[in-house]
N, C-alpha and C positions, 0 to 999 in steps of 0.2 A: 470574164476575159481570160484568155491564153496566157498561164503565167509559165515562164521559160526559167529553170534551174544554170544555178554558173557553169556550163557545160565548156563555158572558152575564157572564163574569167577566171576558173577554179577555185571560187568564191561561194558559201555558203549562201544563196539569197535569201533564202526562206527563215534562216536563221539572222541575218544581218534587219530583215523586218521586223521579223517577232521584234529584236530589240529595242526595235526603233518604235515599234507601235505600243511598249510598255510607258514609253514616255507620253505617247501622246493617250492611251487610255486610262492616265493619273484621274483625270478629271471625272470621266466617266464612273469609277469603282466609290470615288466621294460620294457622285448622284446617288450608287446602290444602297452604299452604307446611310447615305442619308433618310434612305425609301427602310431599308431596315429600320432605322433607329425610330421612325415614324410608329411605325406596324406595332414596335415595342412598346412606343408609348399609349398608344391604342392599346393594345391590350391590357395594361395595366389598369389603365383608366377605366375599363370596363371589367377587370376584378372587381377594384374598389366597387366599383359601382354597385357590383350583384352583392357586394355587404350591405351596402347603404340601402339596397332595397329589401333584403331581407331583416337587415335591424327594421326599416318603416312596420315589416311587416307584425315584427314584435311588437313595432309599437301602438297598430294597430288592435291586438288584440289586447294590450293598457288598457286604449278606449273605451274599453268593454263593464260593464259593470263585474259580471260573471271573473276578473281580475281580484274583485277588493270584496265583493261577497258573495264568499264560501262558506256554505252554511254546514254545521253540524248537526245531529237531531241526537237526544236522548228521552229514551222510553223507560218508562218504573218499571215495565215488564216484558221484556223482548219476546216469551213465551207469547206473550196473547197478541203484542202489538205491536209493530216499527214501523221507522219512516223512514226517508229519506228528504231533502231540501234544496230546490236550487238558489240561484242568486237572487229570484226573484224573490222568494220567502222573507215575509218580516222576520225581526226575531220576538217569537212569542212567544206563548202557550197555551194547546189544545189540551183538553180532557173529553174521552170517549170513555162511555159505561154503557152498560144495557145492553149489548149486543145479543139480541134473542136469535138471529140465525146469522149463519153465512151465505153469502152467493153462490147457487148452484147451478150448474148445467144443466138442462133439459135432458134427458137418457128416456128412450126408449127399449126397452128389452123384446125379444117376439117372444112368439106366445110358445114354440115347439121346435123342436129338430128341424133342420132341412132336409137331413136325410129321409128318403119316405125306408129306405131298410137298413139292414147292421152294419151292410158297408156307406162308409159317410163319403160324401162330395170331395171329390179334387179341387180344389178353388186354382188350380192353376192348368188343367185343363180345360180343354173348350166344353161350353155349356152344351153343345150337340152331341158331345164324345159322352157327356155327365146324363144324360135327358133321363135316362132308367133309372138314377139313384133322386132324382128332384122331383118333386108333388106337383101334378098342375100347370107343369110347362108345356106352354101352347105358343106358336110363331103366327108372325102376322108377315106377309108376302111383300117386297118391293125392295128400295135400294138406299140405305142410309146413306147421304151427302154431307160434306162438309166444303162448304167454296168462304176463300176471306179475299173480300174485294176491296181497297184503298180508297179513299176520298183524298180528290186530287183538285179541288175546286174548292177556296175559300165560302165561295156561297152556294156550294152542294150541299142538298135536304135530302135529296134521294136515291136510293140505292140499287139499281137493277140489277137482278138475278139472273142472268141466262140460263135456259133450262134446256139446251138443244133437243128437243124433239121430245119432250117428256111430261108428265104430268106431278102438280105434288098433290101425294097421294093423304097427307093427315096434314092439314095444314094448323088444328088446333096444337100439335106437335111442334111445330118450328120454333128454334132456339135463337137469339140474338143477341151479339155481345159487339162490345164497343171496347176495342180496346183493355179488355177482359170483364167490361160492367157490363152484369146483365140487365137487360132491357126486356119490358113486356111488350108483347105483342097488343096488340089493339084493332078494333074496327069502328066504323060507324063513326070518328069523329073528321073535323077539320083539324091539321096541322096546326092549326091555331090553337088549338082546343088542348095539344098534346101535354103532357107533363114531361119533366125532362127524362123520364126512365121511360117514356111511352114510345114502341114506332108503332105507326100506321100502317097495315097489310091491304095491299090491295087485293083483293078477291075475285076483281074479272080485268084479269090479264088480257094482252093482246093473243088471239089464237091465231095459231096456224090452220089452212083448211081442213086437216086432217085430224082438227081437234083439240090440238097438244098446243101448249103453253108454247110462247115465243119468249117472254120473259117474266118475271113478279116481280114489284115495285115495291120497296121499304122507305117509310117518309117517317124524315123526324124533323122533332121542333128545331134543332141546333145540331149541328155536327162539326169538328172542327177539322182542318184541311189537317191530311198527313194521320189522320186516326187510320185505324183497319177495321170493320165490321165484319165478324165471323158469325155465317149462317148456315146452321145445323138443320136440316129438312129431311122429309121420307119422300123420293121420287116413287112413280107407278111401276117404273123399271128401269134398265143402267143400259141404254145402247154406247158400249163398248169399240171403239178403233182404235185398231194397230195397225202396226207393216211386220212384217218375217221375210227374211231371207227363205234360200232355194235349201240352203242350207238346215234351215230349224229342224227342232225335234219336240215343240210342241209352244206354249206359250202360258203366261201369269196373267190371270185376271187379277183388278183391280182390289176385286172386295171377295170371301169367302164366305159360305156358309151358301152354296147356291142351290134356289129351289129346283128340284129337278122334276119339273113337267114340261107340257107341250108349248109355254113359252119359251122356253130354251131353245136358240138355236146359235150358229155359226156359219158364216159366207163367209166364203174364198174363192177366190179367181169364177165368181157364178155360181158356184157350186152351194147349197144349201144341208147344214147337220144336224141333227136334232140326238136327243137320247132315244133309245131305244127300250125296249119295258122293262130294265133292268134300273135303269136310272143311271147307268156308269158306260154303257158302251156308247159312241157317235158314227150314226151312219147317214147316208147320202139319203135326200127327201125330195119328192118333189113339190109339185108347187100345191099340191093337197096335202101335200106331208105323208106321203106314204113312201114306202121303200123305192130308191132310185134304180140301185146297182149293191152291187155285195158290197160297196169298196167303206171301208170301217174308218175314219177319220182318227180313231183314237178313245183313250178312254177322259173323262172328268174327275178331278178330286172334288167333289162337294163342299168339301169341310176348308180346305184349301184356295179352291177357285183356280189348280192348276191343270191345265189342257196338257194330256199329254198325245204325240203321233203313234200309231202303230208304224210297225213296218214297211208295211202294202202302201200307205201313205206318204212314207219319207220318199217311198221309192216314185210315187204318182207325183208327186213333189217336183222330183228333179227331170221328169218327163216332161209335165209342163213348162218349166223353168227353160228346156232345150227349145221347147217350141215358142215359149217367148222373146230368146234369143235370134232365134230364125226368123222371126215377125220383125223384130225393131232391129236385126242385123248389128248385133250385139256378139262382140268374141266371144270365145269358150269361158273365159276365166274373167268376164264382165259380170258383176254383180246384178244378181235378180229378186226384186221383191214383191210380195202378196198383199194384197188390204185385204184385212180381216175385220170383220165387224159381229159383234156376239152382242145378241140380245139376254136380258135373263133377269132375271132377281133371286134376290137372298132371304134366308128365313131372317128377321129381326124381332125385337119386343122393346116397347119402353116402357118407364113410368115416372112418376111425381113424387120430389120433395120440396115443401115447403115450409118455411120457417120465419122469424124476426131475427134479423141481428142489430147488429150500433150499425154498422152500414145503409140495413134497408130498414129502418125503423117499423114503416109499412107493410113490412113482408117483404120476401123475394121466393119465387118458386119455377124450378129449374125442372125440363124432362128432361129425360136421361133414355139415350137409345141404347141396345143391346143387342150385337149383332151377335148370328147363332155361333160362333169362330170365336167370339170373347170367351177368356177366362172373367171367375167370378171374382178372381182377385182385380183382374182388369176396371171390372164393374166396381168394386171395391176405392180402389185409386181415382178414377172418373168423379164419383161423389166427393171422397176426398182432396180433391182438388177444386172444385167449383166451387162458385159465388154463393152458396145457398148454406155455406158455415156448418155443416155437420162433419161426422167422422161416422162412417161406416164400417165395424168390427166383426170377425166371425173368429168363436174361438173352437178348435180342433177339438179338446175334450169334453165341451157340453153338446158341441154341434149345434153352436146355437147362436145368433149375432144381435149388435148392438147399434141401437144409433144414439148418436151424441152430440149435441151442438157442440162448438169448439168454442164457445164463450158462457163466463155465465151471467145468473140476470133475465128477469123477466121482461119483454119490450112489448108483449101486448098489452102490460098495463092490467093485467086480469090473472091472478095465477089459478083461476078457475078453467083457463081458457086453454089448451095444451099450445106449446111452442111449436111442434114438431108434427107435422100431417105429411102422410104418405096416402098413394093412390096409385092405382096399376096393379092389374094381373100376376104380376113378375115379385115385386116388392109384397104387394099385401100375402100372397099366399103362396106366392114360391118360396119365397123367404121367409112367411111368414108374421109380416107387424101390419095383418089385419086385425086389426083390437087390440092392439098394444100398448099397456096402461103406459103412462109416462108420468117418471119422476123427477122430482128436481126442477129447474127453470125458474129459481126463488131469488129475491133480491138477498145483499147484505140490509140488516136493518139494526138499528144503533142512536145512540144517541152523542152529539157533539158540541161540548160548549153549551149545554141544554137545552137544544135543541131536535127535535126526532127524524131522522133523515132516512134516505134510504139508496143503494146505490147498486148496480146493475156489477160490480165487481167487486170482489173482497180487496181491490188493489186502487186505488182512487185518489185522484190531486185535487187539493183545495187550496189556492191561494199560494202555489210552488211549492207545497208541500206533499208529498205521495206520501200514501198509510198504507199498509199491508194489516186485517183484521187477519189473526190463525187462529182462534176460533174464538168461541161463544163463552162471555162472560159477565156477570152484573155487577163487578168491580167497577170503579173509578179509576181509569188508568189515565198517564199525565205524555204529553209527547212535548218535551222545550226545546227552541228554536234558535242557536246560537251561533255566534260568528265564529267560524275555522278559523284561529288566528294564524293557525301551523299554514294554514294552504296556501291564505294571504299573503303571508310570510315566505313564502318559497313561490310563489308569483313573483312577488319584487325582485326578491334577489337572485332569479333567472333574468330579469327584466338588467337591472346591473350587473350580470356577468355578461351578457350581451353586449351592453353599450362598452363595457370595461376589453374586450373582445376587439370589437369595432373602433376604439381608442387605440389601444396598442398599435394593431393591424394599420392604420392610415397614420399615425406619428412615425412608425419606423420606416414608412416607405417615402414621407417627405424628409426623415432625414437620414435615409441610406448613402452612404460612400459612393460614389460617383468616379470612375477609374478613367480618367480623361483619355491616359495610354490604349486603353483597352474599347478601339472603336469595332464594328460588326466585320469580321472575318470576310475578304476577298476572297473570288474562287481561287487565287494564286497560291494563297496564305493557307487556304482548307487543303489544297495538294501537300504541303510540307507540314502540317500534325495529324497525330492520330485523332480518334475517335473522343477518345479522353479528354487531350490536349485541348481540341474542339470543344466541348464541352466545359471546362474548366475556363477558358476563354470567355465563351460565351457569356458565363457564370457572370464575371467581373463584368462584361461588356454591357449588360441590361442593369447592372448596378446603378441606382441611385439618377434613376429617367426622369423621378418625381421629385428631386429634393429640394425641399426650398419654395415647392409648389405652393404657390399664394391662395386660389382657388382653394386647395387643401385644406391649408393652415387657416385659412377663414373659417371653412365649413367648421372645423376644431374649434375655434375660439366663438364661434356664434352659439354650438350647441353645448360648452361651458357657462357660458352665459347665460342659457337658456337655464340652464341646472344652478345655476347658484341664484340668478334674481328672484325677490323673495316673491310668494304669490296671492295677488290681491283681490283676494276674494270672498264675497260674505259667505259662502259656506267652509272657509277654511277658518278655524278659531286661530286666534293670532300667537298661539303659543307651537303651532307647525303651520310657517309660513314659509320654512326651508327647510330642505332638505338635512340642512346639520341639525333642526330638532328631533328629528323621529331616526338619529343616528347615523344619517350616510354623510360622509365626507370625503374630502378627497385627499390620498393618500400623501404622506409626508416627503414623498420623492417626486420632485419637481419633474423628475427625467422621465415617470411613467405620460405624461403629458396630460393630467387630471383626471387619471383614474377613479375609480371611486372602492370606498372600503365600507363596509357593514358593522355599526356596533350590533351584532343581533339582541343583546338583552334590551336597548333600550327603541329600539322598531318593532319588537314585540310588544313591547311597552306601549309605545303608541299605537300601536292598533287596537292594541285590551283599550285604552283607556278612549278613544277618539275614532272609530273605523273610518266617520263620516267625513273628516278634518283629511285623515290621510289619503282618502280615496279621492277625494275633491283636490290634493295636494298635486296629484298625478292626472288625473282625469279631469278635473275643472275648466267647465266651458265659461268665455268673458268674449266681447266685442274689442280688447285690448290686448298686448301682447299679455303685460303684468296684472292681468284678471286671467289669461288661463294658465291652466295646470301644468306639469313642468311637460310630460307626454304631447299636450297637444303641442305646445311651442317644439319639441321634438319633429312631433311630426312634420310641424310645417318649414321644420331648416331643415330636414332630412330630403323633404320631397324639392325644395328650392336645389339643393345638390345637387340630387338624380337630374332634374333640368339642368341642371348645369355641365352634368359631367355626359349628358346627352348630347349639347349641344356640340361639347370640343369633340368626343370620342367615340358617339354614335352611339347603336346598339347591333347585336347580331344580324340583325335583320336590315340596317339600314344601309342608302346608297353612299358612294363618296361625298357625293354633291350635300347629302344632307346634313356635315359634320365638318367641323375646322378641319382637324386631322386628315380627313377624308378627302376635302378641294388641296389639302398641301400635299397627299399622296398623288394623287391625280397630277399636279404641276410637278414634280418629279418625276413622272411616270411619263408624260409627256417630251420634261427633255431630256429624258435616258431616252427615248425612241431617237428623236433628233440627233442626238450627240450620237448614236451607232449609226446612225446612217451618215452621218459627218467620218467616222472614225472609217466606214468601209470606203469611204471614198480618198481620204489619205490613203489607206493600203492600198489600195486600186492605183494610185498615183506612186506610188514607191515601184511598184512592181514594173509600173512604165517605164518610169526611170530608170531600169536597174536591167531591165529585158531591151530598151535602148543601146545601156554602155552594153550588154554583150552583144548586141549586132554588130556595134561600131568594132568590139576587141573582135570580132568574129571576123569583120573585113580585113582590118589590120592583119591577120592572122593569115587571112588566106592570100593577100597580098605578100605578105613575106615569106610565105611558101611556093609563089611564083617566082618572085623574084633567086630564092634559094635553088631552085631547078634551074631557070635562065644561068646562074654560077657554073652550077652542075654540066650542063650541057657542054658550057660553050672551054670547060677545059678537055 
């Protein structure tokens, strides 16, 4: 509405409201403060709360055995022998004597230099750049793939390969991993038939007419939804598509190391390129492959697989580019692009290692492709990272490399048998470990408790005990098994600084000072102090939201309760059926609100003397409150709270609706809308009234100013 200033009244209006509407928004700024004091007590209540759940969580791991035994180990001779113990460990004692070997890695050595002359191999150059200084290195033709295809179907068994327009050219080659487990390939059986490491290869794909593969099928027994199946194959060759702008200046193949014969080509806008007898130049061909035109497309990096344009070319380039524009009436400075498609292949090589680890007990044997563009070190890292547990080594001053399982332990079962079989061209005699004796691959063998045993590591758990053998000895050495009373001991009394933590912290906020004076700060009130003053305010004003809280003060006195009733339980001997036996009590100042104190000499005591009494004291399961241990009863007043202090106060995550605090927020919230929409309409109403009397003084006014002229005139 049209609000009219005292223009004929010469009365503040705007100010004589305000006044007037301070009184009537008394009520109103209560609702605020009351929606504030709400808010505050919600958040407190969900302080506490994140205490009480992260005490449960301490007390959760009470529950734990792994809390009460902590075991020790002592060895007569650390030289030969150690252990270590977890909680599952009895306490005993082991004796080991006889140790006639240790557990070795399988190590292969080659037989000679790689270098065939005085200057040795770059291992971080590419094997095509190295090919003069290596023995025996020969390429085989086509295009190493790697494609990883998703299983997106709970009952997907199988896996098609797309192979756009192409053939695979070694199919005894193809690699298959499941989520990094390698899997063998197979034929000839039924999916049924499969083992769980087996896929099934189909071998007569669906063909396109022209020959080539439309897709290959991978079948396995089980596969689970959301795995990735990565499959490593040799295509027959890579047809290659891109787009180029008008603009390019040449373009990146895929893969490098490319063979440079009469399969090689590239088409652009029609036009057809091949190398020419150099192997590096590209010129125009026709459709028999012979010379088209002078016009040179550019030259090839081989090693690289980058195209690059000549001149003559950039410039045929933007000729074409003009006449494409003129065809599809496309402006000057409208983008123009080319489809390029380049047939070709690369020189590559693989070969085989195969081995047993604790993984594939049965064996697992992995090929290994090697494109001509690979460093050796590349080759190197490839093995060393796969499934098949070796480490492949080459060292600069013998020039000479190593293969090594990266476990030891023999898992054929046979140490007549070698662990470690290599196979390929590349590996057996490039590298040289064709005939390479192999050492090592021997169990640890020993006798234990009198018994002859034998074990695939020098490092071995038996009954939560790990042994570490360092070496070979026919002594009687002794390993005893005993309870960490130190560990146990500092378990507990984190466990009671905790709770002692979580006492304080909820005593002093149910009996915090409460400052009646000091309600939540109006916007009227935050205009007239500072920052500070605010602040300091505030301070007092959320003082003391909880005090008195019953809720509280119950959850306190329930899990007091919990801790002093005694615990009745057969595995508790009746001399620690309380906590005041085994030293803890609660501290002589009533004010800490039953804190608890440590005699430590005498909870030491009972743990030397009792571990099983005291562990069962704290952790003792019963069908009754006073059959369990003091932890469980903990936990289960601890978690009654959290529901408790859920229901009044909610959590982060929850709606109004779902929480006491939260529906009295909401009805506050409700008639603070109301009440302003009440209070606008009083104002609205003042203003009429007030915009009224200056019409009516305005009449007045102007009648007495007629009448003052009629005076005027008529003397």
């Amino acid at each position: 509405m049209v609000r009219i200033s005292g223009l004929a009244s010469g009365m503040d209006i705007d100010q004589m409201v305000k006044d007037l509407m301070k009184v009537e928004r008394m009520p109103l700024d209560k609702l605020k403060q009351k929606k504030q004091t709400l808010e505050w007590q919600r958040d407190d209540y969900r302080s506490l709360n994140t205490l009480f759940f992260n005490f449960r969580q301490t007390l959760t791991n009470m529950k734990l055995t792994p809390a009460y035994r902590a075991r020790s180990t002592v060895s007569t001779n650390d030289q030969l022998l150690t252990a270590t113990a977890s909680s599952a460990a009895a306490m005993s004692s082991y004796t080991i004597s006889n140790v006639k070997q240790l557990a070795t890695a399988a190590t292969k050595v080659n037989t000679e230099k790689i270098s065939k002359g005085s200057e040795k191999v770059d291992i971080n150059q590419s094997l095509m750049s190295q090919q003069g200084k290596l023995d025996g290195l020969t390429w085989k033709q086509g295009v190493v793939e790697t494609k990883t295809i998703g299983v997106t179907d709970d009952n997907q068994k199988e896996i098609k390969l797309p192979l756009d327009g192409v053939k695979i050219a070694d199919t005894a080659g193809i690699n298959i991993k499941v989520d990094g487990k390698t899997y063998k390939l197979v034929t000839g059986k039924t999916p049924e038939e499969l083992a769980d490491n087996e896929v099934l290869f189909n071998q007569t794909p669906d063909y396109a007419p022209d020959g080539t593969q439309k897709e290959a099928t991978f079948t396995f027994k089980s596969i689970k939804k959301g795995s990735n199946v990565k499959i490593d194959y040799v295509a027959d060759k890579k047809i290659e598509k891109t787009t180029i702008s008008d603009q390019a200046t040449g373009f990146q193949l895929s893969h490098g190391a490319i063979v440079t014969d009469s399969n090689f080509s590239i088409v652009i806008n029609n036009k057809t390129f091949k190398l020419d007898g150099n192997g590096t130049d590209l010129i125009e061909v026709d459709a028999s492959g012979n010379p088209a035109s002078s016009l040179k497309l550019g030259t090839l990096d081989k090693e690289t697989g980058k195209v690059t344009f000549s001149d003559a070319y950039k410039e045929e380039l933007k000729k074409e580019a003009e006449e494409k524009r003129a065809a599809e009436n496309l402006g000057e400075k409208d983008a123009v692009s080319f489809d390029v498609s380049t047939t070709y292949q690369q020189n590559y090589t693989s070969f085989k290692v195969a081995t047993s680890t604790s993984q594939y007990p049965n064996g697992v044997e992995e090929n290994f492709f090697v494109q001509g563009n690979d460093s050796l070190s590349k080759v190197m890292t490839n093995v060393n990272n796969s499934n098949v547990g070796v480490s492949l080594f080459y060292d600069s001053f013998s020039d000479k490399m190593t293969l090594t399982r990266t476990e030891t332990g023999n898992f054929s079962g046979d140490e007549t048998v070698q662990e470690i079989s290599t196979s390929g061209n590349f590996i057996d005699n490039v590298l040289k470990f064709g005939g390479a004796a192999e050492t090592g691959g021997t169990n640890a063998k020993f006798n234990i408790n009198g018994l002859d045993t034998e074990r695939t590591s020098n490092t071995f758990e038996m009954n939560g005990v790990t042994f570490t053998l360092k070496k070979t000895f026919d002594t009687a050495e002794s390993v005893s098994i005993k309870n960490d009373s130190d560990k146990v001991f500092d378990n507990i009394k984190a466990f009671v600084d905790e709770y002692n933590k979580l006492i304080d912290t909820v005593s002093k906020k149910t009996s915090e000072e409460r400052y009646r004076d000091y309600g939540p700060l109006t916007d009227e009130q935050r205009e007239q102090l500072s920052d500070k003053q605010q602040e300091m305010w505030e301070e007092k004003a959320k003082s003391g939201l909880l005090r008195g809280d019953t809720m509280l003060s119950g959850a306190l006195s329930q899990m007091r309760m919990s801790m002093y009733q005694p615990v009745d339980n057969a595995n508790v001997a009746s001399a620690f059926k309380q906590l005041a036996a085994i030293g803890i009590k609660t501290t002589a100042n009533y004010l800490e609100g039953g804190k608890l104190e440590i005699d430590e000499a005498a909870l030491k005591k009972a743990i030397e003397d009792d571990p099983t009494s005291v562990e069962n004291l704290f952790r003792g399961t019963g069908d009754t409150t006073s059959s369990k241990g003091i932890v469980q009863r903990l936990y289960d007043d601890v978690s009654t709270t959290i529901n408790k202090l859920n229901e009044r106060a909610g959590k982060a995550y929850s709606t109004n609706q779902q929480f006491t605090i939260g529906k009295n927020l909401d009805d506050v919230a409700k008639k603070i809308t109301s009440f302003t929409e009440r209070l606008k309409q009083i104002e609205d109403r003042y203003y009429r009234q007030f915009s009224a009397m200056e019409t009516a003084i305005q009449k007045s006014n102007n009648q007495m100013n007629y009448l003052l002229q009629q005076f005027s005139s008529g003397q």
